[in-house]
C-alpha positions, 0 to 999 in steps of 0.5 A, a space after each residue: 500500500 505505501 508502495 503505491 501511495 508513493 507511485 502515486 506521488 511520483 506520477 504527480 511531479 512538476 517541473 516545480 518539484 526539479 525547481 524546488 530541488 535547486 533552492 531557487 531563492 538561495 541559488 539567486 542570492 548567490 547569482 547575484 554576488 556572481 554577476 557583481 563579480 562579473 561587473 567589478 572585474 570589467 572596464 566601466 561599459 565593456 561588460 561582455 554580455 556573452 561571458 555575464 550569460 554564460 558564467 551566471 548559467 554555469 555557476 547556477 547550475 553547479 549552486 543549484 546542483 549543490 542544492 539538490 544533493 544537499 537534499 538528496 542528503 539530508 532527505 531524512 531529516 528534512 521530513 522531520 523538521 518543520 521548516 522542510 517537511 514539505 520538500 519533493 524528496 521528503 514528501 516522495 514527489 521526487 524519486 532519490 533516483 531522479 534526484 540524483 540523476 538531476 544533480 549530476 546532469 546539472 553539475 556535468 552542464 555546469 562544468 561543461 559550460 563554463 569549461 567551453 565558453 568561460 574558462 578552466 579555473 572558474 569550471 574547476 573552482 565552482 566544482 569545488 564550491 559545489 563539493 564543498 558545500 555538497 559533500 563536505 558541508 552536507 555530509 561530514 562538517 554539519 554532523 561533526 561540529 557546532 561551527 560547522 557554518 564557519 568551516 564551511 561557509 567558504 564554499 558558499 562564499 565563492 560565487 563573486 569570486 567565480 565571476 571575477 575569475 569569468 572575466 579575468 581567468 585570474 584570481 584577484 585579491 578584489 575577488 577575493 575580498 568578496 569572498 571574504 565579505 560573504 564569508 564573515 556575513 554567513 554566521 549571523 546570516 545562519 545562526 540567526 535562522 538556526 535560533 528561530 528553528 533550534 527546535 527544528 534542529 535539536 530534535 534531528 540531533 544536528 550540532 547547530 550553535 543554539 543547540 549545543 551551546 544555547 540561545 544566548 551564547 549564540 546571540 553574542 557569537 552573531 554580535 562578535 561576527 556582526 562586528 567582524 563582518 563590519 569591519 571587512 566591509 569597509 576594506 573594499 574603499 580601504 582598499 581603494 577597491 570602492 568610493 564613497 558612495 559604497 563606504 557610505 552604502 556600508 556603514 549606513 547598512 552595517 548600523 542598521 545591521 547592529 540594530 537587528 542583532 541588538 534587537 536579538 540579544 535585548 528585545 523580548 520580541 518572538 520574531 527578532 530571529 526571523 527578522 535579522 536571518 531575514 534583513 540579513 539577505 537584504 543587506 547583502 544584496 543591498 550591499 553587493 548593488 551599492 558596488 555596482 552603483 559605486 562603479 558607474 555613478 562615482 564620477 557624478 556622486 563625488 561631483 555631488 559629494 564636493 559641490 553640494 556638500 562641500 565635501 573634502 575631496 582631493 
């Protein structure tokens, strides 16, 4: 009879259930990261639209393979947990055979595309992030310790870099910054999430921060990294990498950033959590546009900056 029940299910799947594999919002948050990647590593209007194409479809479906093996993975416990009950495996609508099927067409497309039409080290670098989070993070570092994030969020912390190096077939020390900006945010990025949903987390025994250490322990590690993460977003005007209008974007996003963690750690209000985890994807995107606007409207914000304002400029 359960055998049938899931037949049933099987026959009932969309093209929804493949695209609910792939994470869709997460992968487009990182798509994101990867085409400001792509656009700081090109001259101001010499953007190759074909390279922008090509490096945002590869590096989508190496995130969106990633994606879908996370959870081939962790399709037990994801039936568990509220939060992800309803997802194709859990809920039988799509076969782990197929899902699997799924992840390696994607990954093989990745590789292939970016290896054709892109160039070598980004193909072997978004392979590796893809195994990094996939088999690294997923299998082995997200059972074995509370800072499981902190060790592996490196692999979700690429993709700017993948289109820095789309571009420039180098790795720069610009990219590379990026990558350190995502890096810093992921923990209080993540905990915050994982303090909405420790009990989500604890009853699959999974080492989140807020379950083996506590709540309040947690709030103050999202604090200490909130600072971190503030500090490494200034360095990109440090680093005469952005102007003023980007360290201006930073600061006024960092502060309010602040602003949502102390809500965490002092307010009494039942949705502080869902609401930082729910900011945080705000400010990076908001943050990563800033780089952008910065790039291509500097000239007329310093020009506004030292004629309205009488700003200091030398």
């Amino acid at each position: 009879m359960k055998t049938n029940t899931t037949a049933t299910a099987l026959q009932t799947t969309t093209w929804r259930d493949y695209y609910d594999l792939c994470k869709p919002r997460v992968v487009a948050l990182l798509l994101l990261t990867s085409i400001v990647g792509v656009v700081l590593a090109s001259p101001p209007g010499e953007i190759s639209i074909f390279i922008l194409i090509m490096s945002t479809l590869g590096i989508g479906l190496g995130a969106a393979a990633g994606a879908a093996i996370n959870q081939l993975v962790e399709r037990e416990s994801d039936a568990k947990m509220t939060r992800t009950e309803n997802r194709p495996l859990p809920k039988g609508r799509v076969s782990q055979q197929n899902a699997f099927i799924f992840a390696i067409l994607m990954a093989a497309a990745s590789v292939f595309i970016l290896t054709a039409w892109i160039n070598t080290l980004t193909a072997v670098l978004t392979f590796a992030s893809m195994i990094g989070y996939a088999v690294i993070y997923t299998m082995y570092l997200k059972k074995a310790t509370p800072q499981n994030i902190v060790i592996g969020g490196i692999a979700g912390a690429t993709p700017p870099l993948l289109g820095w190096t789309s571009v420039t077939g180098a790795v720069d020390p610009h990219g590379l910054l990026l990558v350190l900006i995502i890096y810093t945010w992921t923990p209080p990025h993540f905990w915050a999430l994982a303090i909405h949903r420790r009990d989500d987390y604890a009853k699959v025994n999974l080492p989140m921060l807020p379950v083996t250490h506590g709540i309040e322990f947690t709030k103050y590690s999202i604090l200490a990294y909130t600072i971190l993460m503030f500090m490494v977003t200034l360095l990109p005007y440090l680093a005469y990498m952005r102007g003023e209008f980007y360290l201006v974007s930073a600061v006024i996003l960092g502060l309010y950033f602040f602003y949502k963690v102390f809500l965490l750690m002092f307010s009494s209000r039942r949705n502080a959590a869902i609401s930082t985890f729910v900011y945080s994807i705000n400010y990076l995107m908001m943050l990563f546009i800033a780089m952008v606007i910065d790039q291509y409207f500097s000239v007329e914000i310093n020009q506004f900056l030292c004629g309205t304002l009488q700003y200091n400029c030398f």
